[in-house]
LUMVEX-32391 format. One record per residue: residue number from 1; residue in three letters; y, x, z of N, C-alpha, C in turn. Coordinates in steps of 0.1 Angstrom, whole numbers, padded with zeros to 4 digits. Atoms other than C-alpha are relative to their C-alpha. Layout:
<sites>
SITE,NUM,Ala,Y,X,Z,Y,X,Z,Y,X,Z
...
</sites>
This chain:
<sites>
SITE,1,Unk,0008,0005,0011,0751,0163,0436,-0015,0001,0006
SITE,2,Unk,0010,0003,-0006,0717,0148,0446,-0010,0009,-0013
SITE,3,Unk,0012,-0002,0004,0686,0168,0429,-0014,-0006,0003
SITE,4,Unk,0016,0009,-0002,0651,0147,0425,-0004,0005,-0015
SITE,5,Unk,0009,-0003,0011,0622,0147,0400,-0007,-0012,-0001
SITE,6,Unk,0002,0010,0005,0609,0123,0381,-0015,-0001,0001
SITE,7,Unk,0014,0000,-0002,0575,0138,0389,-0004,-0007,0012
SITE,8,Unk,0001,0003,-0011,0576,0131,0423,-0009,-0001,0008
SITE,9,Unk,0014,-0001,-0010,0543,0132,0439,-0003,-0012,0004
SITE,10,Unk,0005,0006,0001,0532,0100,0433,0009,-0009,0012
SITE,11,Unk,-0012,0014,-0005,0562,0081,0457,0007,-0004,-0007
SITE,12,Unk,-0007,0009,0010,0570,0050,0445,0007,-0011,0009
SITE,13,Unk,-0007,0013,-0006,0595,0024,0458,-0003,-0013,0001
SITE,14,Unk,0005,0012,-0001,0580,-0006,0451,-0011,-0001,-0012
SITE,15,Unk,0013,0001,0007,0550,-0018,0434,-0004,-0019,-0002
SITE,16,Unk,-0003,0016,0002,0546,-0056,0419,-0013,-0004,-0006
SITE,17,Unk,0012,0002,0006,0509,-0063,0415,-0004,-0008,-0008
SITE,18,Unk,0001,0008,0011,0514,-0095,0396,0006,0005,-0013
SITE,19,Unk,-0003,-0009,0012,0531,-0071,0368,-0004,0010,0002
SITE,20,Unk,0004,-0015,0003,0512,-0044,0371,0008,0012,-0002
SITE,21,Unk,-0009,-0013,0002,0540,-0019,0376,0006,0004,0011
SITE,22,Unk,-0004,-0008,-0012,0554,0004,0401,0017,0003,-0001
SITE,23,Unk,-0014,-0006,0001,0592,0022,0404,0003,0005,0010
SITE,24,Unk,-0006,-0014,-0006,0606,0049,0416,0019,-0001,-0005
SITE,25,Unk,-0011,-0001,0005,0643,0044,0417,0010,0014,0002
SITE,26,Unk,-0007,-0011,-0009,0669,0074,0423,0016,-0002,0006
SITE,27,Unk,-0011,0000,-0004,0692,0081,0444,0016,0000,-0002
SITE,28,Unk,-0009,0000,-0001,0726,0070,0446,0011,-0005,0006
SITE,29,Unk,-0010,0010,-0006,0756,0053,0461,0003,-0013,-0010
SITE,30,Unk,0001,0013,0009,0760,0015,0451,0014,0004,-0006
SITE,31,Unk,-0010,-0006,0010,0798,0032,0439,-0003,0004,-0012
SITE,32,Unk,-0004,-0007,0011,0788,0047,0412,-0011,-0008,-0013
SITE,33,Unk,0007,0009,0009,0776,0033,0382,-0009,0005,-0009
SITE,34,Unk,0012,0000,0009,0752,0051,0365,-0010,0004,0011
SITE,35,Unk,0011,-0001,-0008,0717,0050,0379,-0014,0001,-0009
SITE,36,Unk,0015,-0003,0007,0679,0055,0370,-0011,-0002,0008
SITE,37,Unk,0011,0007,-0004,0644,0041,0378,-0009,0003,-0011
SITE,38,Unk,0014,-0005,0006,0609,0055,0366,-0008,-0016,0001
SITE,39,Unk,0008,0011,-0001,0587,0025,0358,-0015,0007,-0004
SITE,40,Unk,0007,-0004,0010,0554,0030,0352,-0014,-0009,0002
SITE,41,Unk,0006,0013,0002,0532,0000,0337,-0017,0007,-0002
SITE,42,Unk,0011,0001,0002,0495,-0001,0346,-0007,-0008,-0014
SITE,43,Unk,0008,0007,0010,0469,-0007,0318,-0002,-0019,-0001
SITE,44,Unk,-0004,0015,-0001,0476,-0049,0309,0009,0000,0008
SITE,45,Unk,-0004,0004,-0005,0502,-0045,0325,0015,-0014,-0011
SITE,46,Unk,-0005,0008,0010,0527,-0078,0311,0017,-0001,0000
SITE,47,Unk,-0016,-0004,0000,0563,-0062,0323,0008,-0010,0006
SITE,48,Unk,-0010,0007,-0001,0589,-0080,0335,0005,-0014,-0014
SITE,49,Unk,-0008,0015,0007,0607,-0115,0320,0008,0006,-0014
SITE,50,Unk,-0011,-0007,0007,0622,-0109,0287,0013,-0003,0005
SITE,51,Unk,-0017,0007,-0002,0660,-0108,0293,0011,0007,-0008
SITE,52,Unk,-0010,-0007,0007,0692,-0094,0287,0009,-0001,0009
SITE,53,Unk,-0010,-0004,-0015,0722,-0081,0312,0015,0001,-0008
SITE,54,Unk,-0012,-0001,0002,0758,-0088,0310,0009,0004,0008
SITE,55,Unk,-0005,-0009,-0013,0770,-0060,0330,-0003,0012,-0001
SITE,56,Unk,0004,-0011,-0001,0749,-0035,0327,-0005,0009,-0018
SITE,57,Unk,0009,-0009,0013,0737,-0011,0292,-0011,0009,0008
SITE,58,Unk,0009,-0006,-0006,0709,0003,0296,-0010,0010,-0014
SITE,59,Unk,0008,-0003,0006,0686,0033,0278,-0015,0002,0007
SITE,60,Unk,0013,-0003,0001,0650,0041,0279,-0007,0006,-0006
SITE,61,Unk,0008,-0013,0007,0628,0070,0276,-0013,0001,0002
SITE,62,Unk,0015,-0001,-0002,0593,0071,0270,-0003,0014,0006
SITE,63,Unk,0003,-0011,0000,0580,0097,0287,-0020,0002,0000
SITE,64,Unk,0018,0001,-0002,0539,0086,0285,-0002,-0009,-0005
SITE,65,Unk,0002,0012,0006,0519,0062,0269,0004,-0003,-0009
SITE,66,Unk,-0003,0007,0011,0524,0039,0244,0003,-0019,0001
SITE,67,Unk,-0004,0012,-0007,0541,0006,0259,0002,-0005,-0014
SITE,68,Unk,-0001,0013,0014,0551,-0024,0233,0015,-0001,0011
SITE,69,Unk,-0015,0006,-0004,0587,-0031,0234,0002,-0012,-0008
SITE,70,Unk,-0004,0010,0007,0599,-0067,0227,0009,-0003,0004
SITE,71,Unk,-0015,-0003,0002,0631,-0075,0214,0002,-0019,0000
SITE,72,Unk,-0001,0014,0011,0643,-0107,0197,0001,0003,-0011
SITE,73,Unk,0004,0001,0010,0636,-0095,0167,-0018,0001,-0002
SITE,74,Unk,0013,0000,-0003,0600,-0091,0177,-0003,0007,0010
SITE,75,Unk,0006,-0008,-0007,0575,-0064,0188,-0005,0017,-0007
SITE,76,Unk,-0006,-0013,0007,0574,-0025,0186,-0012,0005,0006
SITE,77,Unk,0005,-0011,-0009,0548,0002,0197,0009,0010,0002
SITE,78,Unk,-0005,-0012,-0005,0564,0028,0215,-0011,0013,0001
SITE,79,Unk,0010,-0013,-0008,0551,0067,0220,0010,0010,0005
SITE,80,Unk,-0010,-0012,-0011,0565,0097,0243,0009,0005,-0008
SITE,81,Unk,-0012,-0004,0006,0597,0105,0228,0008,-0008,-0006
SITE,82,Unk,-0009,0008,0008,0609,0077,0218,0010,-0007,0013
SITE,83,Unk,-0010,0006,-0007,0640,0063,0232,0012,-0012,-0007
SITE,84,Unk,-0006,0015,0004,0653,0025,0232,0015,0001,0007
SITE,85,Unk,-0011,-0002,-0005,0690,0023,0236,0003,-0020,0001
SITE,86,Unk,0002,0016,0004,0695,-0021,0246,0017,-0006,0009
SITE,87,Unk,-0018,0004,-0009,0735,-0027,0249,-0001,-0016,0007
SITE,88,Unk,-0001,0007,-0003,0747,-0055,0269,0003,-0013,-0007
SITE,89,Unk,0000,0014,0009,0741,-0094,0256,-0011,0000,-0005
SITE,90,Unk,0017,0008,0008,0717,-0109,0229,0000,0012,-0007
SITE,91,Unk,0007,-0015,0002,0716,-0074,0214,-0012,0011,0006
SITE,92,Unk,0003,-0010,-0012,0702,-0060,0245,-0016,-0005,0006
SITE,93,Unk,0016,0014,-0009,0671,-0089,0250,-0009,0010,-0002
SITE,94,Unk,0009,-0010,0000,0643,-0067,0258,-0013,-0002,0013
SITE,95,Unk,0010,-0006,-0011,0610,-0059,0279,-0007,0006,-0006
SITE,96,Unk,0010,-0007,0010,0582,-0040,0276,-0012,-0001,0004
SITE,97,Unk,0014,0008,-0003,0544,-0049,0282,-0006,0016,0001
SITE,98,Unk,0006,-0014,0001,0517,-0023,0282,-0020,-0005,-0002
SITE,99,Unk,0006,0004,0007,0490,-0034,0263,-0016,0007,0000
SITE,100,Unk,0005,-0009,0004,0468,-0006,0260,-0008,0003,0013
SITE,101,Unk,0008,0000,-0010,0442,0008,0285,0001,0015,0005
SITE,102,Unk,-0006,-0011,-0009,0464,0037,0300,0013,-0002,0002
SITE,103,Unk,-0012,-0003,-0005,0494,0038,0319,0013,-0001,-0009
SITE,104,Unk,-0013,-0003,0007,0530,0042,0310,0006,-0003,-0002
SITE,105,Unk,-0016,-0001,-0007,0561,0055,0319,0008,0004,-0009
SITE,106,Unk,-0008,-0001,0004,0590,0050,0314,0012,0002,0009
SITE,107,Unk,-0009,0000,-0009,0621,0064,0326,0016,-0011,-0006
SITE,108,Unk,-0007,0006,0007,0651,0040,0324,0015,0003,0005
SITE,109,Unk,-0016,-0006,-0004,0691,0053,0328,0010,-0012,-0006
SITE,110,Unk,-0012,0006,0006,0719,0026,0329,0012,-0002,0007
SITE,111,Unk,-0014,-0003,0000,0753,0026,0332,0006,-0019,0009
SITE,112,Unk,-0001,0014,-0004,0763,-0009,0355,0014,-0002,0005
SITE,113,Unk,-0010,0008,-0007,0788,-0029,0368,-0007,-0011,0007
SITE,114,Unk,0003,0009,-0005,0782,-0051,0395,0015,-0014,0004
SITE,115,Unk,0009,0003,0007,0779,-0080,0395,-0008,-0003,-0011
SITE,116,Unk,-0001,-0002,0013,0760,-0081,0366,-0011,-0013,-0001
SITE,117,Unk,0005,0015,0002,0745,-0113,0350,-0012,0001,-0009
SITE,118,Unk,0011,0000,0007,0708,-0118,0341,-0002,-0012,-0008
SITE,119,Unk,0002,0009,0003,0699,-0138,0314,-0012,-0002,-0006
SITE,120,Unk,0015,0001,0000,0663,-0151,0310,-0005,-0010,-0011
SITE,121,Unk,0001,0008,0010,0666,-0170,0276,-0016,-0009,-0003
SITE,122,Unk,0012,0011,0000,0629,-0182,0275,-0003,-0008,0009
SITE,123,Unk,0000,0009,-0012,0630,-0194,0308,0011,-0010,0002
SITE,124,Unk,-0006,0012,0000,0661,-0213,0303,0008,0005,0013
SITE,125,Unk,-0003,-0005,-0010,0673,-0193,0334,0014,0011,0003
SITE,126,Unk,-0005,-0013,0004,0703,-0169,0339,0006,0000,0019
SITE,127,Unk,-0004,-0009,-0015,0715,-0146,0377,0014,0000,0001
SITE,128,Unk,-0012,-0013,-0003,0745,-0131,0388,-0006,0002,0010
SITE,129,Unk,0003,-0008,-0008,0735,-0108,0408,0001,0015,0004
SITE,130,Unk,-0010,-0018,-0003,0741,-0073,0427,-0015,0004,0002
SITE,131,Unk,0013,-0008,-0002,0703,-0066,0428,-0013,-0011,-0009
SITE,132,Unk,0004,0002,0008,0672,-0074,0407,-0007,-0019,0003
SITE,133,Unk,0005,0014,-0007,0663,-0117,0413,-0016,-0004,-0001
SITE,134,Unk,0016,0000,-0001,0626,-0112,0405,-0009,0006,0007
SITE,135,Unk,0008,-0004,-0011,0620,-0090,0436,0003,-0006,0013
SITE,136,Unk,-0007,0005,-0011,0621,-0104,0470,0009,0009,0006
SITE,137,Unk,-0009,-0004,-0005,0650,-0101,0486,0000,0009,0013
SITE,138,Unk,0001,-0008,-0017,0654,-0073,0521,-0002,-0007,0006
SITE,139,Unk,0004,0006,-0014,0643,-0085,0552,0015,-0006,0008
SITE,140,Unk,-0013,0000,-0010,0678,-0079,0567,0010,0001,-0014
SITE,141,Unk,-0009,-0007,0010,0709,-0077,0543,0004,-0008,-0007
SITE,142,Unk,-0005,0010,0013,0727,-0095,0513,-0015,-0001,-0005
SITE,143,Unk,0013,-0001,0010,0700,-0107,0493,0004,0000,-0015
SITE,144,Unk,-0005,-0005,0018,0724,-0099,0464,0002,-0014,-0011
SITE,145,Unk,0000,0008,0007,0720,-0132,0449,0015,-0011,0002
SITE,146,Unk,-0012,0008,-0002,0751,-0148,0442,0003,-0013,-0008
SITE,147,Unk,0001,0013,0009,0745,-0180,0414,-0011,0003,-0006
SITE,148,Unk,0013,-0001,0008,0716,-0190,0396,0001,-0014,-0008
SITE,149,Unk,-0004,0010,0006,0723,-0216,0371,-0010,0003,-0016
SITE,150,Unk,0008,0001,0006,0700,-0230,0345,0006,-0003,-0021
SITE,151,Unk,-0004,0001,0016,0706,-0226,0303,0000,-0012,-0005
SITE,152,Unk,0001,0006,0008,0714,-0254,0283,-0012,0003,-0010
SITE,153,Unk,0011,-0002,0007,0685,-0256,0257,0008,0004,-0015
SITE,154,Unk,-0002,-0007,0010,0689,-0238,0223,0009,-0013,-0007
SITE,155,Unk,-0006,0005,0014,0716,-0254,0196,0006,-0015,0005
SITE,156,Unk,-0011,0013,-0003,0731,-0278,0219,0013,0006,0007
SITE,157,Unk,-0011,-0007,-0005,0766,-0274,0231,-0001,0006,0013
SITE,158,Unk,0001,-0009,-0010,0774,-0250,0256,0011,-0003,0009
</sites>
């Protein structure tokens, strides 16, 4: 059993200047399915694509700040203690922005199956994939992306 901290001394895995957010993911083997990743969204920062994951559930724990969660039912202020639970499908459509002119993190724990299928309903866009399709892919390695096929438009057949 791997021990880490979520404080970490300021190492972060990657960093995505056009969203204004960092991550810290932790350790594990691609075996096992539950996993965890610290985000934590610079002031304006505008979050990731709304979506929603057919594969994966996922929670989320405020542990700072006061991010904006948006669903498809709308938009939420979050504060430290609050925790979003966003099952897999159109239940699950989610990001979160960060609006406000301080920081803030959030830790996020989900439970996956690969591969797991991203779907990007405003973009008209949806993945399968074994790794995230809005970061570039390794230098060397799978680039994880295995189909990328585009949504029919709302209320026409499928």
């Amino acid at each position: 059993m791997a021990r880490q901290s979520i404080y970490g001394d300021g190492q972060w895995d990657e960093e995505v200047e056009s969203l204004r957010l960092r991550s810290r993911a932790f350790e594990r083997s691609r075996e096992q399915m539950l996993s965890g990743t610290l985000y934590e969204l610079a002031p304006g920062s505008p979050g990731h694509r709304l979506h929603m994951h057919y594969g994966i559930e996922e929670m989320f724990f405020v542990l700072g700040g006061s991010p904006t969660l948006r669903t498809g039912d709308g938009e939420e202020r979050l504060a430290p203690g609050d925790v979003v639970y966003c099952p897999e499908g159109r239940p699950g459509l989610h990001t979160f922005t960060n609006p406000t002119d301080e920081p803030a993190r959030i830790l996020a724990v989900s439970a996956r199956r690969s591969p797991d299928v991203l779907v990007y309903p405003e973009d008209g866009d949806a993945w399968v994939a074994t790794r995230n399709p809005d970061f570039p892919a390794p230098e060397k390695g799978d680039p994880g992306i295995i189909a990328r096929f585009s949504l029919p438009p709302e209320g026409e057949p499928r």
